[in-house]
C-alpha positions in Angstrom: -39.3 -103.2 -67.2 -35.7 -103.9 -66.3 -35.1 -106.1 -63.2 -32.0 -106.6 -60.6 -30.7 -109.2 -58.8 -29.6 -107.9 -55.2 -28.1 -111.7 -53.5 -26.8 -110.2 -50.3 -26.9 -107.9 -48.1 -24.4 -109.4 -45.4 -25.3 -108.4 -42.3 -22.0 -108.2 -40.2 -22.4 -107.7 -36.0 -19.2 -105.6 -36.4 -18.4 -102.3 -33.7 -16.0 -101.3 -36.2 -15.4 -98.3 -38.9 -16.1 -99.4 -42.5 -12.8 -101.0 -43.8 -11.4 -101.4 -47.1 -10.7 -105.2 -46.8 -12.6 -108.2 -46.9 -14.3 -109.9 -43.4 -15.3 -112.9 -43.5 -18.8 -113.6 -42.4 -19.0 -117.0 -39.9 -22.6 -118.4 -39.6 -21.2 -120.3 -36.3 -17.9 -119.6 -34.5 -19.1 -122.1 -31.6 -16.8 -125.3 -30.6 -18.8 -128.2 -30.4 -20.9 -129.0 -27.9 -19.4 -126.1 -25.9 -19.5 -123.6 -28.1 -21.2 -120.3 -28.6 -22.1 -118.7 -31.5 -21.5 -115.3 -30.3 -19.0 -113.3 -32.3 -16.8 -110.6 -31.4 -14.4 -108.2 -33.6 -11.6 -107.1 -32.8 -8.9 -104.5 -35.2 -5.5 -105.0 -35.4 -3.4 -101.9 -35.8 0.3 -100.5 -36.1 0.7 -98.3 -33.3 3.2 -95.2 -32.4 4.6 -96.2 -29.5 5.6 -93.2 -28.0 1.9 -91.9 -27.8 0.1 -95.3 -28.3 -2.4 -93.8 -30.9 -3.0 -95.8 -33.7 -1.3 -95.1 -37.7 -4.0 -94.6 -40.5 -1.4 -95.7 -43.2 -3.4 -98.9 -44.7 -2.5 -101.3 -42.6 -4.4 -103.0 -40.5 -6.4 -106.4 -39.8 -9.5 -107.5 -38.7 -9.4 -110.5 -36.7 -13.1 -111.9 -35.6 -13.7 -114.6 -33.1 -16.1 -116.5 -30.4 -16.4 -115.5 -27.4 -16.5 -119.2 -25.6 -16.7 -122.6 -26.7 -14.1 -125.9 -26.5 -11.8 -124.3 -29.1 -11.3 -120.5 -29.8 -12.8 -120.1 -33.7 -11.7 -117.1 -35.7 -10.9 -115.6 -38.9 -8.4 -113.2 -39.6 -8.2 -110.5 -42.7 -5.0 -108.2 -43.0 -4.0 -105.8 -45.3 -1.2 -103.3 -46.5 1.7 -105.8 -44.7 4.4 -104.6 -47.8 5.5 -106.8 -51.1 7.4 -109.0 -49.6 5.6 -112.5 -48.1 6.9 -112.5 -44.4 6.0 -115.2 -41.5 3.7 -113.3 -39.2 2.7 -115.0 -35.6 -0.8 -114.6 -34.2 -0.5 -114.5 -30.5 -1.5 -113.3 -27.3 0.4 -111.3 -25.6 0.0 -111.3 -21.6 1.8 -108.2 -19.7 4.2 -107.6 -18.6 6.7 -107.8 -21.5 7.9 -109.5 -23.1 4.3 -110.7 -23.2 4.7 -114.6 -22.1 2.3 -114.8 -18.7 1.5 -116.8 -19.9 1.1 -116.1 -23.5 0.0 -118.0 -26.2 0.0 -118.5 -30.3 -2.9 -119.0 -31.6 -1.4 -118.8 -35.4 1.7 -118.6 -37.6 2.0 -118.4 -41.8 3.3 -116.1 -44.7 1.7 -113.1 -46.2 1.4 -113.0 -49.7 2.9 -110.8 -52.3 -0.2 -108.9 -51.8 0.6 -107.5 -48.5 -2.1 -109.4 -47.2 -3.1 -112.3 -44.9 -6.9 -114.2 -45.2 -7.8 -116.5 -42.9 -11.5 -117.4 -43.5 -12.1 -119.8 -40.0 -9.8 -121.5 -38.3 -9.8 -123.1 -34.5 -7.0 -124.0 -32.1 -7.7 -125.4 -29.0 -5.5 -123.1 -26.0 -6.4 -125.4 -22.9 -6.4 -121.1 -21.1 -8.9 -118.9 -20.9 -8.2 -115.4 -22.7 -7.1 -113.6 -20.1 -5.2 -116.1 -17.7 -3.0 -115.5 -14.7 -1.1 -114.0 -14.4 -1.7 -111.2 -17.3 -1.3 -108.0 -15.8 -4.4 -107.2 -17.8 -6.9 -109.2 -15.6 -6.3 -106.5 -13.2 -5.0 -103.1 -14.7 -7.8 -100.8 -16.6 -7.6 -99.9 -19.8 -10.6 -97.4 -19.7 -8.3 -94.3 -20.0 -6.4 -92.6 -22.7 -4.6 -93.4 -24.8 -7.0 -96.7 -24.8 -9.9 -95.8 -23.8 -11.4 -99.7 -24.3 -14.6 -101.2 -24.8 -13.2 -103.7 -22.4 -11.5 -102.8 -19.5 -10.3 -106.3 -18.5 -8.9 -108.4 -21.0 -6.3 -109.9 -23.5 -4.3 -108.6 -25.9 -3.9 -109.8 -29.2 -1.1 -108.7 -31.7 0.3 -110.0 -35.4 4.1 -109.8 -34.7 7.0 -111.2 -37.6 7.7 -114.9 -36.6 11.5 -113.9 -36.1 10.3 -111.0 -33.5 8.8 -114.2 -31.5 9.9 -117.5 -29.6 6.7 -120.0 -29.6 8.3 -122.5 -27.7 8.4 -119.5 -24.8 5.7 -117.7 -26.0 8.0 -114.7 -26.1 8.4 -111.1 -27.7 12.2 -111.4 -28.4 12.8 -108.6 -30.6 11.0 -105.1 -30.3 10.2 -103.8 -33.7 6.7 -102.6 -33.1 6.7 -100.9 -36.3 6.2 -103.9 -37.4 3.2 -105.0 -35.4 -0.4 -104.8 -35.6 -1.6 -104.3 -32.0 -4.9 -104.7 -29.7 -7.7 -101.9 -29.8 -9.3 -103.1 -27.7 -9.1 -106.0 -25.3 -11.0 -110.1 -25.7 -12.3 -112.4 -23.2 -13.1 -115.8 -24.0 -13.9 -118.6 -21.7 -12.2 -122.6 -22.7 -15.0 -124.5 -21.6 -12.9 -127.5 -21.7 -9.9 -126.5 -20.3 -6.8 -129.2 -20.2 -3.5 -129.7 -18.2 -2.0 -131.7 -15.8 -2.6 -129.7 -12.6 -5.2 -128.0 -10.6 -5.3 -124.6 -9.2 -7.8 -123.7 -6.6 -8.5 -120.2 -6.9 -10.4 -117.5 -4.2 -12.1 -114.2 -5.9 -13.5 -111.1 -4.4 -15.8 -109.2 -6.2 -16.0 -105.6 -5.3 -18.0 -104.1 -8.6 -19.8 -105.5 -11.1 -18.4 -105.3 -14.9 -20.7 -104.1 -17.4 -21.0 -106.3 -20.4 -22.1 -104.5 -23.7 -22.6 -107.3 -25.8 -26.1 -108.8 -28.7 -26.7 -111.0 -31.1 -28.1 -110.8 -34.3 -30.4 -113.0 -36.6 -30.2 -113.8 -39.5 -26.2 -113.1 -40.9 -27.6 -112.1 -43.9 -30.1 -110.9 -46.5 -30.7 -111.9 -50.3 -33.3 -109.9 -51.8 -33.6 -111.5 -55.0 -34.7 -109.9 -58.1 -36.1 -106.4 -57.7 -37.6 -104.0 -60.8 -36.5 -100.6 -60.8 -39.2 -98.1 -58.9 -40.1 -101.0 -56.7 -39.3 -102.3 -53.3 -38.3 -105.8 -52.6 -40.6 -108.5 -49.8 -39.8 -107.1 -46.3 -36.6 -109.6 -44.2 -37.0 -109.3 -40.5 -33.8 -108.9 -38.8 -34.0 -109.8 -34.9 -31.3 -108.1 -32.8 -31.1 -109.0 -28.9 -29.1 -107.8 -26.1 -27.1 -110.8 -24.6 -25.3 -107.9 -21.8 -26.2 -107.0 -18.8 -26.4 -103.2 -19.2 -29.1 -101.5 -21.7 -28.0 -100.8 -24.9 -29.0 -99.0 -28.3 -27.7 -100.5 -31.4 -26.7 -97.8 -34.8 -27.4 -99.6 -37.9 -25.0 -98.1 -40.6 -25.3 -99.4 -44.3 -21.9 -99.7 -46.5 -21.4 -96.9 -48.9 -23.2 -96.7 -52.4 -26.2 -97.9 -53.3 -28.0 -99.5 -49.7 -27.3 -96.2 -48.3 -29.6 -94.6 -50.9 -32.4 -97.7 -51.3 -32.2 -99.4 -48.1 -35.0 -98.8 -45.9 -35.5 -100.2 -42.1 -39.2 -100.6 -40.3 -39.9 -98.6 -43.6 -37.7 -95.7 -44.2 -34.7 -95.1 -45.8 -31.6 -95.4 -43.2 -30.8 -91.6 -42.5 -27.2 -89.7 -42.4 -25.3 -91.4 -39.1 -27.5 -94.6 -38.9 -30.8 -96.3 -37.9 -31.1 -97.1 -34.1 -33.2 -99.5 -32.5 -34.9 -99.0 -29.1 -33.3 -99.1 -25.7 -33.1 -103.1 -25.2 -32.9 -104.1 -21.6 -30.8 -107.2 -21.1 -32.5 -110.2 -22.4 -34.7 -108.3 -24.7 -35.0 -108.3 -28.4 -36.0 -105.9 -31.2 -37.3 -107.5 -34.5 -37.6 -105.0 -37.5 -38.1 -105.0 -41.3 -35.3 -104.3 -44.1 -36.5 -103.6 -47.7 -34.8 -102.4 -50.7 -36.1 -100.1 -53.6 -33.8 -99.2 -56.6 -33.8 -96.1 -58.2 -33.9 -95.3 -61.7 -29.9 -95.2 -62.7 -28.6 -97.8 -61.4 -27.9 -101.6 -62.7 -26.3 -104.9 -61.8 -25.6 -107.0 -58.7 -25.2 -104.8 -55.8 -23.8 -106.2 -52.4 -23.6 -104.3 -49.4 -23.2 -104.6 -45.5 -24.7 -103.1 -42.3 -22.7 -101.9 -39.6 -23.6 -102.0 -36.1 -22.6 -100.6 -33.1 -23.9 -100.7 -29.5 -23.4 -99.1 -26.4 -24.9 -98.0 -23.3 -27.9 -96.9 -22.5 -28.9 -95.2 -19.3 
């Protein structure tokens, strides 16, 4: 009887299409003592700036990150940036233009010849939360077209050439944008140990709550071990909970190939569009099984990853 050895099945909390380049998966993104280990995903894209509406031409990046802690953790994976190894700038960019209110830069190095840029974890410590005053995004909505955001409220973040940016002013000083990979969506995260020389008191009035879609997931990943043909594998739990404060449903979507044939969730196979869990109220949790059984055909070491995306329930 032939046998197969399935290590992984990574099991990325991404709200994001399936993309062609690697993402790097972070089993803690928290800083310190002060960190978090929640985990949020945002992708980088070239934009037409006359309509805003983002270029499918192959380039694009992923760039992942906590959500709080004592220094902002990350990872950043880009692709399709041309031949030629350029300096690119991380940064983020607080309206209005040219982007330094204050602004910030998280990163700077060269692409390779490759056209690409891997960043497997990294940390900088800001001393700002992401947004700060006085970004014009704190306060202006980005729930309409042409955005249409997750997050309403928020910070931008943008890969720009080095020579199309001042860090010593945290400024945009040269408009190319066909050169840029922008936001598509916006970030919050919270410097729990914020530094500077001066204090700021500040006064806040609520007038509406801000919904907050947001879950964690346990563990990052599966290895099913060694697994005969017309078998299934031992059942991994997988424990998702909803760490928002609106209801959500969560879409499981297996990567192309061969876990969207043998995967199977709370024991069946993961249908056309995804698995979904429950409605999960905020605090609660929805622990399921995952299981694998190869059909006759196939061979070798197959590696795969789950998709998931949440929003709203009413």
């Amino acid at each position: 009887m032939k046998t197969f050895w399935f290590p992984k099945l990574l099991v990325l909390a991404l709200l994001i299409l399936s993309m062609a380049i690697p993402v790097s998966v972070m089993a803690d993104m928290g800083g310190g003592d002060g960190g978090q280990s929640v985990v949020g995903t945002l992708i980088l894209d070239n934009k037409n700036p006359d309509t805003w509406q983002r270029i499918a031409d192959g380039k694009y990046g992923v760039f992942t990150y906590n959500s709080s802690g004592d220094t902002l953790n990350w990872s950043l994976a880009v692709a399709g940036l041309g031949e030629t190894p350029t300096q690119y700038s991380l940064i983020y960019y607080a309206n209005p233009y040219p982007g330094n209110f204050p602004g910030a830069l998280i990163w700077s190095g060269e692409s390779t010849a490759e056209g690409r840029i891997d960043v497997a974890l990294n940390s900088v410590d800001l001393g700002i939360d992401l947004p700060t005053p006085p970004d014009s995004n704190m306060v202006t909505s980005h729930a309409a077209p042409p955005d249409s955001y997750t997050h309403h409220y928020g910070a931008k973040i943008w890969l720009v050439p080095s020579s199309c940016y001042d860090s010593n002013t945290k400024s945009i000083t040269s408009w190319q944008p066909d050169k840029f990979l922008f936001e598509t969506d916006l970030i919050n995260y919270v410097d729990t140990d914020k530094t500077g020389g001066s204090e700021t008191s500040l006064t806040t009035t609520v007038t509406e709550a801000q919904a907050t879609i947001a879950f964690s997931r346990d563990p990052s990943d599966l290895v099913f071990g060694s697994v005969a043909i017309g078998s299934c594998s031992s059942v991994h739990t997988i424990t998702i909970t909803n760490i928002g404060n609106v209801p959500i449903i969560v879409t499981l979507t297996p990567s192309a190939g061969f876990y969207t044939s043998c995967l199977k969730l709370d024991g069946a196979l993961v249908p056309t569009g995804g698995w979904q869990t429950s409605k999960l109220d905020e605090d609660e949790s929805y622990t399921f099984g995952a299981t694998v059984c190869p059909l006759p055909g196939l061979s070798g070491t197959q590696v795969g990853t789950i998709t998931y995306m949440a929003e709203f329930a009413p």
